[in-house]
C-alpha positions in Angstrom: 0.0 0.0 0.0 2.6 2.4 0.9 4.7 1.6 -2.4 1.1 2.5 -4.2 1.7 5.9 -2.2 4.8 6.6 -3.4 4.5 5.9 -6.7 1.2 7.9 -7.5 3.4 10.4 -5.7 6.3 9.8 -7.7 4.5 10.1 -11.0 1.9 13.1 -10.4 5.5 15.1 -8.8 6.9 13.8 -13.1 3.4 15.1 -14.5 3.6 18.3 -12.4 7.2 18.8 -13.6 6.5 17.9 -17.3 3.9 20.4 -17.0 6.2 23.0 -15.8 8.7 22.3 -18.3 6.0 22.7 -21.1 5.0 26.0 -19.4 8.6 27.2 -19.5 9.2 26.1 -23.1 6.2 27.7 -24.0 7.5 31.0 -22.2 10.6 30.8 -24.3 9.6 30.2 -27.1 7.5 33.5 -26.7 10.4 35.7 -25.6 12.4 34.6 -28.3 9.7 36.0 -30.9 9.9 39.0 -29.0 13.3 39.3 -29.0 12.9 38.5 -32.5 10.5 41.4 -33.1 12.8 43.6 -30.9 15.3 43.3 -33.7 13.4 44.5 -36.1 12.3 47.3 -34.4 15.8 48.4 -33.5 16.9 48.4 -37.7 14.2 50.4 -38.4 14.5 52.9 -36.0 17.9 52.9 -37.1 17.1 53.1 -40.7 14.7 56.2 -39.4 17.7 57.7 -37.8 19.5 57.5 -41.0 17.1 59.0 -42.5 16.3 61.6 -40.3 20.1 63.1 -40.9 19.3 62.7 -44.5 16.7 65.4 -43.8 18.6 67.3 -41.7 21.6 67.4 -44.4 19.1 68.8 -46.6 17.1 71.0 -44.3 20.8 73.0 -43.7 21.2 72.9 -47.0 17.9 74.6 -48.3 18.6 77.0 -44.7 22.1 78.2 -46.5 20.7 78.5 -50.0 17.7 81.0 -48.6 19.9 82.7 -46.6 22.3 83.3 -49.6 19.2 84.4 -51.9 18.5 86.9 -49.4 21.9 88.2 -49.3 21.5 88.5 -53.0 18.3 90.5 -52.9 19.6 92.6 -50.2 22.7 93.6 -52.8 20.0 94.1 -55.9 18.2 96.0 -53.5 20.9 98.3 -52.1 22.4 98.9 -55.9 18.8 99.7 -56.5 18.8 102.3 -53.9 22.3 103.1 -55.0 21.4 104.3 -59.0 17.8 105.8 -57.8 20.2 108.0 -55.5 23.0 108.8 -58.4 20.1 110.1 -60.8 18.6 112.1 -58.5 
């Protein structure tokens, strides 16, 4: 009777810890498709981040080419205001 005990014992405690291995598994398996996931996240962002400098290369370089048309229509201005000067 007592080796009955034992036994049932001894198998539910294997079931229990099958159980707990399949649980775990299971859990892995899950963080690895995160982790999977995670990845791909992290490239694009850093694809965005390329990206984003792109625009920020360009941004400075539209910036310097308004500033330098400015310039220019300052100078056409003042040699405007120069020869309205010189014929009066």
């Amino acid at each position: 009777m007592v080796v009955w005990i034992v036994l049932a014992v001894v198998l539910l405690s294997l079931v229990f810890l099958g159980l707990v291995l399949r649980v775990l598994l299971w859990r892995l398996a899950g963080l690895k498709e995160a982790g999977a996931e995670l990845q791909v996240v992290a490239a694009r962002a850093q694809e965005l981040a390329k990206l984003a400098e792109g625009l920020q290369a360009h941004g400075d370089s539209l910036r310097i080419r308004a500033e330098l048309a400015q310039e220019r229509i300052n100078l056409i201005k003042e040699s405007k205001d120069s020869l309205k000067i010189k014929r009066g």
